[in-house]
C-alpha positions in Angstrom: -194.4 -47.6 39.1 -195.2 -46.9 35.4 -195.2 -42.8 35.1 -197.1 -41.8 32.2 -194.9 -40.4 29.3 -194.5 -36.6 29.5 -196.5 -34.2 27.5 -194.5 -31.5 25.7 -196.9 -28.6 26.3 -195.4 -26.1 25.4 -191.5 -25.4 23.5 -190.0 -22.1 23.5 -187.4 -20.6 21.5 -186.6 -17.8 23.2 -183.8 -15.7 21.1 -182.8 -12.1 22.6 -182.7 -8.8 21.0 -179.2 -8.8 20.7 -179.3 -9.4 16.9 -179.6 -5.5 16.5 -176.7 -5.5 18.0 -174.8 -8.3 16.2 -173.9 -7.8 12.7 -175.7 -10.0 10.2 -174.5 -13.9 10.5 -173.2 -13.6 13.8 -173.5 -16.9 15.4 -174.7 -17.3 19.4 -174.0 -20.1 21.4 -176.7 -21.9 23.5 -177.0 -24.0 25.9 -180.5 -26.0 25.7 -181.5 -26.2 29.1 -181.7 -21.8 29.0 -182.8 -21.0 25.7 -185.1 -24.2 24.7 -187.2 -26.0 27.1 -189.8 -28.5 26.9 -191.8 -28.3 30.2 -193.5 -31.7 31.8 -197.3 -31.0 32.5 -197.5 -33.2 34.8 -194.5 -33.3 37.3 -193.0 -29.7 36.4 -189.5 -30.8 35.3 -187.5 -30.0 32.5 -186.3 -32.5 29.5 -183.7 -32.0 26.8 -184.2 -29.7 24.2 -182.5 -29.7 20.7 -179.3 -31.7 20.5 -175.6 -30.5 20.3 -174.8 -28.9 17.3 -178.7 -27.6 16.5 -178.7 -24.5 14.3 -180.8 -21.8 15.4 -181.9 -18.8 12.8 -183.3 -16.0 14.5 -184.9 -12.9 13.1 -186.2 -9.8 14.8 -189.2 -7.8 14.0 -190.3 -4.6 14.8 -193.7 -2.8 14.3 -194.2 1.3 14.9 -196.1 4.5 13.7 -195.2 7.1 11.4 -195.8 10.4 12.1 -198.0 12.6 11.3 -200.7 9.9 10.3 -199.3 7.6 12.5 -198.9 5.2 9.9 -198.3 1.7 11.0 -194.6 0.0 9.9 -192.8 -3.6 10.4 -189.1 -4.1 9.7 -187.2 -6.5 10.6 -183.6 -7.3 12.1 -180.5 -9.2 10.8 -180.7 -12.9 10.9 -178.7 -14.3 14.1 -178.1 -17.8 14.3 -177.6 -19.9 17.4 -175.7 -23.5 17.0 -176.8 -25.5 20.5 -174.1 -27.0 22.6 -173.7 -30.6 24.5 -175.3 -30.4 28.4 -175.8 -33.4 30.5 -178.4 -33.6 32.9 -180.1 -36.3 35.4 -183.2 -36.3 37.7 -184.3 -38.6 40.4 -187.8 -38.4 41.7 -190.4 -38.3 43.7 -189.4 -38.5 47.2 -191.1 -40.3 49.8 -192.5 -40.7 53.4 -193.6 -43.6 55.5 -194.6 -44.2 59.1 -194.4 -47.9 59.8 -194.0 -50.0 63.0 -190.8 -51.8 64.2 -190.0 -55.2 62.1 -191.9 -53.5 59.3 -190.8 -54.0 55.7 -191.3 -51.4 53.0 -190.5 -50.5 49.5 -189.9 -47.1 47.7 -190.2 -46.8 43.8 -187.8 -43.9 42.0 -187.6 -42.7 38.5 -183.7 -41.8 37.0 -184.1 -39.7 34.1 -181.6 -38.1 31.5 -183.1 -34.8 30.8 -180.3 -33.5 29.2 -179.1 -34.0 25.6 -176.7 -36.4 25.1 -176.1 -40.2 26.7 -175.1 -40.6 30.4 -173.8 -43.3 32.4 -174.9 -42.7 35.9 -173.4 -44.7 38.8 -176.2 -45.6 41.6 -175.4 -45.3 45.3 -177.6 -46.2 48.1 -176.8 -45.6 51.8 -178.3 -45.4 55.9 -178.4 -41.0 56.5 -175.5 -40.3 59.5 -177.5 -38.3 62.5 -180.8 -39.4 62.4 -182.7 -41.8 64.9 -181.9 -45.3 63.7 -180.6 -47.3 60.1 -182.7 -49.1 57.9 -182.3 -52.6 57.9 -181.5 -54.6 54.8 -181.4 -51.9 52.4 -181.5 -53.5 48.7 -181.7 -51.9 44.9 -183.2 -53.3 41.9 -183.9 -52.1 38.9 -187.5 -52.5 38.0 -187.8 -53.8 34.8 -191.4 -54.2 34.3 -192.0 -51.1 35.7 -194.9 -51.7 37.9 -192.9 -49.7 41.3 -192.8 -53.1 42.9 -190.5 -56.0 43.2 -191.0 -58.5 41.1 -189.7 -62.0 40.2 -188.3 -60.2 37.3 -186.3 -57.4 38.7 -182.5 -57.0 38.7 -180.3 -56.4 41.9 -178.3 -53.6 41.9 -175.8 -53.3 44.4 -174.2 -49.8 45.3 -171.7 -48.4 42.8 -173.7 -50.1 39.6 -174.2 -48.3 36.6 -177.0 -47.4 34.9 -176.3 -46.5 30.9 -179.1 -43.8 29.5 -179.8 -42.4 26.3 -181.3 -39.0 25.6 -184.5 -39.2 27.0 -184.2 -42.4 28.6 -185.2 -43.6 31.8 -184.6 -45.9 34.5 -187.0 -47.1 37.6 -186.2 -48.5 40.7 -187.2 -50.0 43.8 -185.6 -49.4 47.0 -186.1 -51.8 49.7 -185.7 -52.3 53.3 -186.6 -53.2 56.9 -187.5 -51.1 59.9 -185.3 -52.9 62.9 -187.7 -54.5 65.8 -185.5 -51.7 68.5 -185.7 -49.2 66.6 -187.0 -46.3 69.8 -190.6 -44.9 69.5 -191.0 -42.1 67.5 -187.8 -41.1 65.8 -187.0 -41.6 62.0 -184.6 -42.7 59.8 -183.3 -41.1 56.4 -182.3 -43.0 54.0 -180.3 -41.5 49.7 -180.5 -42.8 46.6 -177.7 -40.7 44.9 -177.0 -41.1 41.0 -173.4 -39.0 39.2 -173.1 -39.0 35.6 -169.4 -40.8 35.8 -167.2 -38.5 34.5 -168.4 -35.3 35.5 -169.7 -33.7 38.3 -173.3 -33.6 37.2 -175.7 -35.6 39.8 -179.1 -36.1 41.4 -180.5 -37.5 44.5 -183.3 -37.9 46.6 -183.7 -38.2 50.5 -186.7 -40.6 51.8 -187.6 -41.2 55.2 -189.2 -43.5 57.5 -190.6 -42.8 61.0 -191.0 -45.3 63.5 -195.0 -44.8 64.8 -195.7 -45.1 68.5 -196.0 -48.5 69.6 -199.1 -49.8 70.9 -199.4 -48.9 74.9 -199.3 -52.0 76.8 -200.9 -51.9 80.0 -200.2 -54.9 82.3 -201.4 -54.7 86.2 -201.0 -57.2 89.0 -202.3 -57.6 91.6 -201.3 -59.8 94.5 -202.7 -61.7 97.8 -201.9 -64.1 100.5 -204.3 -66.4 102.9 -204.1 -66.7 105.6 -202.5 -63.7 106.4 -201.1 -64.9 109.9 -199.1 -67.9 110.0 -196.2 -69.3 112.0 -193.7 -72.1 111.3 -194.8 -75.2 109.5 -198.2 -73.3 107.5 -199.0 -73.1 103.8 -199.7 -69.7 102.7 -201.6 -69.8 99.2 -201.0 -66.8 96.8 -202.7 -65.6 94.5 -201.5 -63.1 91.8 -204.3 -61.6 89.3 -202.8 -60.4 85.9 -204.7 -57.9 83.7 -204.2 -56.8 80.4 -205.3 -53.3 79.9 -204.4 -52.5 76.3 -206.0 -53.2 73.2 -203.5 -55.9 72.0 -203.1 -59.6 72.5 -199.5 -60.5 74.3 -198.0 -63.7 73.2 -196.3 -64.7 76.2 -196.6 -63.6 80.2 -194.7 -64.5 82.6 -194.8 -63.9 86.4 -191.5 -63.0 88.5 -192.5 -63.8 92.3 -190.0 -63.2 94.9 -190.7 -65.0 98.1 -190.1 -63.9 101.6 -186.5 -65.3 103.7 -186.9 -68.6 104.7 -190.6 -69.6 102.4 -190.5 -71.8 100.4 -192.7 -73.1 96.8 -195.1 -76.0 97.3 -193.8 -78.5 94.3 -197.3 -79.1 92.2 -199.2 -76.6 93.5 -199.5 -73.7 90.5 -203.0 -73.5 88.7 -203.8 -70.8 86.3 -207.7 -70.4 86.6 -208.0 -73.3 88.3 -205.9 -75.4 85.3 -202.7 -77.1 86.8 -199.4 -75.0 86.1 -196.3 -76.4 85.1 -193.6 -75.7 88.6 -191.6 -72.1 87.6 -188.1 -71.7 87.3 -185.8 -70.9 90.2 -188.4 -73.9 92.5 -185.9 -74.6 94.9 -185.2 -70.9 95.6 -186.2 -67.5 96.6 -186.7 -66.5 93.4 -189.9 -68.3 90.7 -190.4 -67.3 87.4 -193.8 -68.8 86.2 -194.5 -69.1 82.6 -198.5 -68.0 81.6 -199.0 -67.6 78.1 -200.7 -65.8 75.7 -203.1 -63.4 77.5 -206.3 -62.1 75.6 -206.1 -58.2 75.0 -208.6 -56.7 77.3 -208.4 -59.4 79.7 -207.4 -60.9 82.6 -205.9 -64.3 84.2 -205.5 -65.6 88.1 -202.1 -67.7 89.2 -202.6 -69.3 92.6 -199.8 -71.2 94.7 -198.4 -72.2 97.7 -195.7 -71.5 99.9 -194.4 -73.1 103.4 -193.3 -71.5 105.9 -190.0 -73.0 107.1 -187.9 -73.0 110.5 -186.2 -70.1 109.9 -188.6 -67.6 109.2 -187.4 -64.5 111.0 -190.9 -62.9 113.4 -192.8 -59.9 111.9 -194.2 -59.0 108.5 -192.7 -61.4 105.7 -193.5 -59.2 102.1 -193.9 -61.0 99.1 -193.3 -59.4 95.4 -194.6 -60.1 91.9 -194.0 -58.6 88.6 -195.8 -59.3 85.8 -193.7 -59.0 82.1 -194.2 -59.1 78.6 -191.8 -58.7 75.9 -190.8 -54.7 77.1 -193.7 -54.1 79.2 -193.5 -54.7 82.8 -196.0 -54.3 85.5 -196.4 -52.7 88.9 -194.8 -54.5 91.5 -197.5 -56.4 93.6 -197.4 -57.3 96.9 -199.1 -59.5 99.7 -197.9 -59.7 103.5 -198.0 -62.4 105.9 -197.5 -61.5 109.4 -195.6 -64.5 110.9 -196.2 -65.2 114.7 -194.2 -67.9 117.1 -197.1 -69.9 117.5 -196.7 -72.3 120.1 -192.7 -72.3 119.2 -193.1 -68.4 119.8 -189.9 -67.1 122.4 -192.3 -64.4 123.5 -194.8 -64.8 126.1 -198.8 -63.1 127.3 -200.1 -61.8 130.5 -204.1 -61.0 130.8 -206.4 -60.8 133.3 -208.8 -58.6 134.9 -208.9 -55.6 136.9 -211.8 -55.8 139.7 -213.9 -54.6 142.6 -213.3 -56.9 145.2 -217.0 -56.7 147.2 -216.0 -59.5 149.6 -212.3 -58.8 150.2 -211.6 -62.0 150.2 -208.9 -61.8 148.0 -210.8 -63.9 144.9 -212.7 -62.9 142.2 -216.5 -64.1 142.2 -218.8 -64.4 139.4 -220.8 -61.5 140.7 -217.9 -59.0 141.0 -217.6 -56.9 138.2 -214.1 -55.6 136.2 -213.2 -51.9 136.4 -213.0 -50.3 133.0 -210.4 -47.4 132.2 -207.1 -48.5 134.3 -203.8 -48.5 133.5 -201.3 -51.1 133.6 -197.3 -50.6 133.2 -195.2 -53.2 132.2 -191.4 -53.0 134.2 -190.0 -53.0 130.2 -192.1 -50.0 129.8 -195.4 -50.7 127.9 -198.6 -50.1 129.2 -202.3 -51.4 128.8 -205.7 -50.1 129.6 -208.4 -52.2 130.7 -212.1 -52.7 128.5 -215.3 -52.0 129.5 -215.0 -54.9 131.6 -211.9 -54.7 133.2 -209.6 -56.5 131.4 -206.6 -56.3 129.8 -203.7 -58.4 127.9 -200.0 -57.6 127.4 -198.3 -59.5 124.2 -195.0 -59.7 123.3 -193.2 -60.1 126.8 -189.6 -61.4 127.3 -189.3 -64.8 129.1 -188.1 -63.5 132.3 -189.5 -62.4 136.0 -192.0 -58.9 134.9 -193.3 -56.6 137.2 -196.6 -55.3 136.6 -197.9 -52.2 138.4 -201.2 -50.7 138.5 -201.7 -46.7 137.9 -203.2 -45.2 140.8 -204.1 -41.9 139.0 -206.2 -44.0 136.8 -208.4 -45.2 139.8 -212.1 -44.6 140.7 -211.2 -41.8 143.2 -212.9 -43.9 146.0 -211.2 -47.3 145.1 -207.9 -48.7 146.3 -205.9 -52.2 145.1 -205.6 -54.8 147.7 -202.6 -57.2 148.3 -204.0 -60.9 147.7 -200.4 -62.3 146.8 -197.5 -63.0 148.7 -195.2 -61.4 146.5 -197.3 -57.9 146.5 -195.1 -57.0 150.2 -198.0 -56.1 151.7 -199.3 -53.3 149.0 -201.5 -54.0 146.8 -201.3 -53.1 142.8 -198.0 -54.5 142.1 -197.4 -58.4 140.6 -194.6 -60.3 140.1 -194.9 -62.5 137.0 -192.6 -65.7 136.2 -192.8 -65.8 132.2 -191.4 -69.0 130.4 -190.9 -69.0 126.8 -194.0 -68.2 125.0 -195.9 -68.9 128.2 -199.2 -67.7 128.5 -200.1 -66.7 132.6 -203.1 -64.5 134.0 -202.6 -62.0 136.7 -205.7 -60.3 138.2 -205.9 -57.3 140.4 -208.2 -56.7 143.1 -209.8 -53.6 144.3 -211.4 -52.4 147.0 -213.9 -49.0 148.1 -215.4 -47.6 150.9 -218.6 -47.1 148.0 -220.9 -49.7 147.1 -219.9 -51.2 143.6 -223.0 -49.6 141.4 -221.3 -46.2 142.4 -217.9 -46.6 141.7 -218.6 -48.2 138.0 -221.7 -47.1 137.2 -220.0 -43.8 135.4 -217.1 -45.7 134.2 -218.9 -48.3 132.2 -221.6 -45.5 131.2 -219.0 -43.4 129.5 -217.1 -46.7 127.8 -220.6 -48.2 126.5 -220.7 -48.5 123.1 -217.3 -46.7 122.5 -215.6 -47.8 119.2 -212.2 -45.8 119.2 -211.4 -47.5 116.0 -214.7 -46.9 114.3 -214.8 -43.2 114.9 -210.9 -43.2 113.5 -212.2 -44.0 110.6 -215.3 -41.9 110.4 -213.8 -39.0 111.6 -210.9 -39.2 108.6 -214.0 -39.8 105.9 -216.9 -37.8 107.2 -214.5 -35.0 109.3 -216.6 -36.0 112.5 -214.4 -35.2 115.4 -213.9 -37.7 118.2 -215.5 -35.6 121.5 -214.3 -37.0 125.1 -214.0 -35.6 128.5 -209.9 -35.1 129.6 -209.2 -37.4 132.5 -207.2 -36.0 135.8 -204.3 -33.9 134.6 -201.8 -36.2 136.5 -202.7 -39.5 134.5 -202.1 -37.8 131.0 -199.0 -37.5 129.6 -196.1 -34.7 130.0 -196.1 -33.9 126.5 -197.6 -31.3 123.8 -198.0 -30.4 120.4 -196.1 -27.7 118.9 -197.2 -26.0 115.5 -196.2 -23.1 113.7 -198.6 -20.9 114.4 -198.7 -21.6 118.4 -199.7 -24.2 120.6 -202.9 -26.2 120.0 -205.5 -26.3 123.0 -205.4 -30.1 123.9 -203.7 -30.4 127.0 -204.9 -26.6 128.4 -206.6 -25.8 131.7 -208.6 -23.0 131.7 -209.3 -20.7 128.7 -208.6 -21.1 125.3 -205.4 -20.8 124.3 -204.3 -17.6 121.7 -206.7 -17.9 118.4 -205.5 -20.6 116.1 -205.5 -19.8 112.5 -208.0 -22.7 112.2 -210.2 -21.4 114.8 -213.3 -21.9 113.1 -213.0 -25.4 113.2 -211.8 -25.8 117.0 -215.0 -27.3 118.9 -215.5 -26.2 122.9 -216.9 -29.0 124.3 -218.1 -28.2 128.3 -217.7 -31.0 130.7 -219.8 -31.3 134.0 -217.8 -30.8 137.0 -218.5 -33.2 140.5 -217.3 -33.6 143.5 -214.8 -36.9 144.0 -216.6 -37.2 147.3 -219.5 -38.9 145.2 -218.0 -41.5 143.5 -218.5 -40.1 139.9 -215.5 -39.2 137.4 -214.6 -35.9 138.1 -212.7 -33.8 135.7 -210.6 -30.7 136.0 -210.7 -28.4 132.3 -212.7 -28.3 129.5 -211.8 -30.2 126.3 -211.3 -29.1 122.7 -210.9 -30.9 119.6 -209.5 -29.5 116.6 -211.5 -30.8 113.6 -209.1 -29.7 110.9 -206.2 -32.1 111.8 -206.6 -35.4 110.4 -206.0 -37.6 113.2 -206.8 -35.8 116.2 -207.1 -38.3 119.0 -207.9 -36.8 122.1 -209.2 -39.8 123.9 -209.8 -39.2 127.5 -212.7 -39.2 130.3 -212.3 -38.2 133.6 -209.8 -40.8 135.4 -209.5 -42.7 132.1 -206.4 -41.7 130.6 -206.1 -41.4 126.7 -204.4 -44.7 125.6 -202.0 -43.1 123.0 -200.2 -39.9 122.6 -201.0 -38.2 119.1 -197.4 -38.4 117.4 -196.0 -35.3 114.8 -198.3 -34.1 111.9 -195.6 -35.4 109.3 -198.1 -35.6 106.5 -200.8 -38.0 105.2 -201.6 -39.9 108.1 -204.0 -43.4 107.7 -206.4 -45.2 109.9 -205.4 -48.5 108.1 -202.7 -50.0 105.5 -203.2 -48.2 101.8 -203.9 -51.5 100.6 -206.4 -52.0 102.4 -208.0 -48.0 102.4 -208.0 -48.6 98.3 -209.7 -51.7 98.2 -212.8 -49.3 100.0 -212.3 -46.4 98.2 -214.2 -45.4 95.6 -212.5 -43.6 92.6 -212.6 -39.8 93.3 -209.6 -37.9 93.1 -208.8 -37.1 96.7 -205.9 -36.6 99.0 -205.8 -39.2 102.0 -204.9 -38.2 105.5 -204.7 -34.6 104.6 -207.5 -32.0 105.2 -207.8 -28.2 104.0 -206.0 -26.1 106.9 -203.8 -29.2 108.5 -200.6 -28.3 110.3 -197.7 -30.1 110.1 -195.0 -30.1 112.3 -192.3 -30.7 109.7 -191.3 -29.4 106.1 -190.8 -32.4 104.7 -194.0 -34.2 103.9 -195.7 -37.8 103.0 -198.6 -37.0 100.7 -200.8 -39.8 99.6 -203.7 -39.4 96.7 -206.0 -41.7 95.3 -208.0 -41.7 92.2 -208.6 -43.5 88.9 -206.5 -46.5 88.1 -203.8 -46.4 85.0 -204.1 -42.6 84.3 -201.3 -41.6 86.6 -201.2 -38.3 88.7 -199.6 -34.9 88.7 -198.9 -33.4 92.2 -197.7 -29.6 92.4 -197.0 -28.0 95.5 -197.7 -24.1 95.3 -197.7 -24.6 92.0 -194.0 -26.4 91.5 -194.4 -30.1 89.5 -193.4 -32.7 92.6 -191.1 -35.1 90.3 -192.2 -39.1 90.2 -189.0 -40.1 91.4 -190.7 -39.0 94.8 -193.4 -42.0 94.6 -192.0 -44.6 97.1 -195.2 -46.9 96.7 -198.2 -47.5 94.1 -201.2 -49.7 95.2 -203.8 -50.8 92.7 -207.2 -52.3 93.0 -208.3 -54.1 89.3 -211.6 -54.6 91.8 -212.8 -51.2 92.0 -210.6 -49.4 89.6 -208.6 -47.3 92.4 -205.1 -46.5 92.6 -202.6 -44.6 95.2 -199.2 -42.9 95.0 -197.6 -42.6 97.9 -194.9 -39.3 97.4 -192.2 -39.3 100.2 -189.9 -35.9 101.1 -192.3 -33.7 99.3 -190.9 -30.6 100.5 -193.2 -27.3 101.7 -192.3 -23.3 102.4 -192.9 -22.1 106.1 -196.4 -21.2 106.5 -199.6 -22.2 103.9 -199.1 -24.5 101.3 -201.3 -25.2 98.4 -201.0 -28.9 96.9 -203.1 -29.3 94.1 -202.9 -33.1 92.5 -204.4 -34.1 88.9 -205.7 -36.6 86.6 -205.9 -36.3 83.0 -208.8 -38.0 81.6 -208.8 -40.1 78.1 -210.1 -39.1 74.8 -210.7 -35.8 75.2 -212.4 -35.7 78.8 -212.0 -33.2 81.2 -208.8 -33.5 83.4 -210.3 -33.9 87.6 -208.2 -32.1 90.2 -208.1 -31.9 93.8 -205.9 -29.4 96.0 -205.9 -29.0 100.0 -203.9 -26.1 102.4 -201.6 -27.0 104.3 -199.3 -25.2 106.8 -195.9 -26.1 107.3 -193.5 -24.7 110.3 -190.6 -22.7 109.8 -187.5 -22.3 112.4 -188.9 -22.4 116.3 -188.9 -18.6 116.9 -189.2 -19.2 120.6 -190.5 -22.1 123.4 -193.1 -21.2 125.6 -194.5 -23.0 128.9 -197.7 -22.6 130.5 -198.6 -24.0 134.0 -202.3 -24.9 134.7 -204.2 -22.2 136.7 -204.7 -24.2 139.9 -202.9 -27.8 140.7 -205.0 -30.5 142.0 -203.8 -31.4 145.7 -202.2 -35.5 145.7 
């Protein structure tokens, strides 16, 4: 830095009026820096004036009128004379500001200058501020010689505590220089003084600069993980494959991949490829736990790892979860995941029934290509499961202990004019009961014959009428998207289950004979769907009450016909409720900001809640529940999709008041845009006030 050389524009003697008061050569003592000024044009700061020991000869004049003609006058005062005295006086500019980036260096240039009015020696010190957000690195002083505010070959280091010698008038530059420390935390700042004392006396200046530390670049890294196949039992390869994106707008030097692998897999030596490019084996090879090595990773870009893992002896049954993470430098990924369901396989301890349920025309005890199953009847297993038997009649129980099971048809599930008929030893003489003999994972069919007084076309005709083209699955699914409600005929009261639904508002017309029950607050949305009533006499299905479905939950399943019992019983209204895995649900979803599993006007029958949105990818989202902020800490699990740009949070324990609830969930949009929202009412129950039983009107006779 080479300042340009002050411009006196202006000196000012300013002597007072006291010399009428003084008698004729008095003598006043100034001091320079008050009575005689030279003013910098430029940078505004004050230089020496005359030196010690300068006289100063003052004179007064005065100017009037005379009265009567007002005749102008001048007179002057006594001479006064002022003899200037010794002042020293230092100045340190400019000060400075810088916002750089961690491991930035940087340089600021000062001026010293000895504005007073006689020679200083001025001792230099240069230290880190206490209090602030972090220190300056490598802090260095030189004295800059050449005067051009940057360091040059030339320069002279000046450590802190050298002096500095100045004449009147003089100057000194300097360059201060340093380094902004690679951890230095986002967006705080560090002060940093250059002090200089005229040794000696008490007279000093200084000057506070400051560096803040800018916002580091964002780095966005996503993974996203898979497995194939996804069933598998001991002995199979499972190939991985983990998908790494980089979503930020710079370049990472290094990635690497942290992949945890289920108990008892185990890494295929030589089978990592990075788009399709062999990989060298990752660290931790021979354990649970592989750290692969990817490289740089283009910003704005992605990369593919693909492996394989065996399945060893030891795999415990059941879903086996694997995890990735992807990391560079700081940033760190979401955690992917892939699952493998693992089976027995032909080692399996568990064991299978199936078979068919049918109308034995002949009564001979065999099943003939011409007789037909019986859709819609129930099995029980002895260990308590049940089963219900397709369209055409059969049925398959999984999962079975190796030991002697006792399977025994429902007779309340029966075509009213069909009976089951003993055609094994073991039945004692009444039909609808087998004993089965299960090895470990065995694999044994046990049919179950039937007889009427009716010909066969009447006793299944209404059955497999009422099962055609049913897809209980399919209309799941539709009815959580499109809010189509699943409409079916209740069965005979005595095949459904002893159990209801209890809300906080009262009970919910599902299971009712008769009227409707007291108005729901969602009775708009309750559908009254009549059901033909016949005679049993006549072979057909009959039914006994009307059903209902309540379109406003979102899984209402009542699944029943007239003598085919509903297969499942709906469980609590807990929350978000899903017709399939999230992972899945996200890789179909499209990437409006919705909640899933939850509909305007839903009851739940608890005030704790699992509440699971979907929207854009890498934006993040902000629940509120009746307007309180629901914490992140309650996000149990985040699923992305890089494919389709979707993402989920999946908030556990989000708590609600008794009665209507208003969750509202947003996402703020970049550069400006518009932030999308989303909010559904639910209702959430307070204390049981009271437990009320209804009995059907009339009771069908056994």
């Amino acid at each position: 830095m080479n300042p340009t050389p002050p411009r006196v524009g202006f000196i000012g003697l300013f002597v007072s009026a006291l010399s009428t008061f003084l008698f004729a050569g008095s003598t006043l003592i100034l001091e320079p820096l008050v009575y005689a000024r030279a003013l910098d044009s430029k940078l505004g700061t004050a230089h020496a004036g005359p030196l010690p020991g300068t006289r100063i000869t003052g004179i007064a004049i005065g100017h009037g009128l005379v009265e009567p003609a007002l005749t102008p006058i001048a007179f002057e005062s006594d001479s006064v004379v002022a003899i200037v005295s010794a002042l020293e006086a230092l100045e340190l500019y400019p000060t400075h500001r810088a916002v750089l980036a961690g491991g930035a260096t940087g340089a600021f240039a000062h001026r010293l200058r000895n504005s007073g009015n006689v020679a200083v020696t001025a001792r230099l010190e240069l230290a880190n501020l206490a209090g602030d957000g972090y220190d300056l690195a490598d802090l260095a002083m030189l004295r800059d010689l050449d005067r051009d505010g940057a360091v040059s070959a030339g320069d002279a280091p000046l450590v802190s505590g050298a002096t500095v010698a100045l004449a009147v008038g003089d100057s000194a530059d300097l360059v201060i220089t340093f380094a902004v420390p690679l951890n230095a935390p986002d967006r705080t700042t560090a002060w940093l003084r250059v002090l200089a004392s005229a040794v000696g006396s008490n007279v000093a200046a200084q000057v506070t600069d400051s560096v803040s530390l800018e916002a580091a670049a964002a780095i966005t890294l996503m993974a996203e993980k898979s497995a194939s196949p996804e069933f598998a039992s001991f002995g199979d390869a499972i190939e991985y494959q983990v998908r790494v994106a980089n979503r930020s707008d710079s370049a990472l030097a290094s990635v690497r991949i942290e992949d945890q692998l289920p108990a008892g897999f185990s890494y295929e030596v030589a089978s990592a490829r990075r788009d399709g490019v062999g990989l060298a084996d990752p660290a931790g090879v021979t354990g649970r736990t592989l750290a692969f090595t990817l490289g740089a990773l283009g910003a704005q870009s992605s990369t593919t790892l693909r492996y394989r893992a065996r399945l060893g002896p030891a795999v415990p049954l059941g879903d086996a979860v694997n995890e990735a993470v992807a990391i560079s430098g700081t940033a760190r990924s979401n955690v992917a995941r892939a699952r493998v369901r693992v089976t027995g396989g032909v080692f399996a301890e568990e064991a299978v029934v199936f078979g068919t349920v049918y109308l034995d025309s002949d009564r001979d005890g065999r099943r003939s290509a011409d007789e037909r199953g019986v859709p819609g009847v129930r099995l029980y297993a002895d260990q308590g499961s049940w089963v219900i038997t397709d369209a055409d009649g059969r049925y398959s129980l999984t999962q079975l202990a190796p030991r002697t099971h006792a399977l025994k048809l429902d007779p309340l599930s029966l075509p009213s004019s069909a009976r089951p008929r003993a055609t094994r030893h073991r039945d004692r003489g009444a039909g609808g009961l087998a004993f089965v003999d299960l090895q470990r994972g065995d694999l044994q069919r046990a049919d179950f014959a039937l007889e009427a007084d009716l010909p066969a076309d009447s006793v299944l005709r209404p059955r497999r009428e009422h099962v055609a083209g049913r897809d209980p699955l399919g209309a799941a699914v539709r009815r959580m998207f499109n809010g189509e409600p699943l409409l079916e005929a209740l069965g005979d009261p005595r095949a459904r289950p002893s159990t209801g639904v209890l809300d906080a508002e009262g009970p919910l017309p599902l299971y009712q004979s008769g009227a409707i029950a007291p108005a729901h607050p969602n009775a708009a949305a309750i559908t009254r769907v009549p059901v033909t009533r016949t005679p049993r006499g006549e072979g057909e299905i009959a039914t006994e009450i009307e059903s209902y479905s309540v379109t406003s939950r979102a899984v209402d399943e009542v699944v029943a016909s007239g003598g085919i019992p509903a297969t499942t019983t709906e469980p609590p209204n807990t929350g978000s409720r899903l017709t399939m895995p999230l992972e899945d649900l996200v890789l179909q979803s499209n990437r409006e900001l919705v909640f899933l599993g939850l509909r305007d006007g839903d009851t739940l029958s608890t005030d704790r809640a699992t509440v699971v949105v979907k929207g854009v990818e890498s934006i993040g989202f902000e629940l509120s529940v009746n307007g309180d902020s629901i914490p992140r800490s309650r996000v149990g699990r985040r699923v992305h999709s890089m494919a389709n740009g979707v993402e989920a949070w999946e908030y556990y324990g989000v708590a609600l008041a008794p009665g209507v609830n208003e969750l509202v969930v947003m996402q703020h949009g970049s550069g400006g845009a518009r932030p999308a929202s989303a909010r559904v009412r639910v209702i959430a129950p307070d204390h049981v006030a009271r437990l009320e039983l209804r009995t059907p009107r009339s009771a069908p006779a056994d």
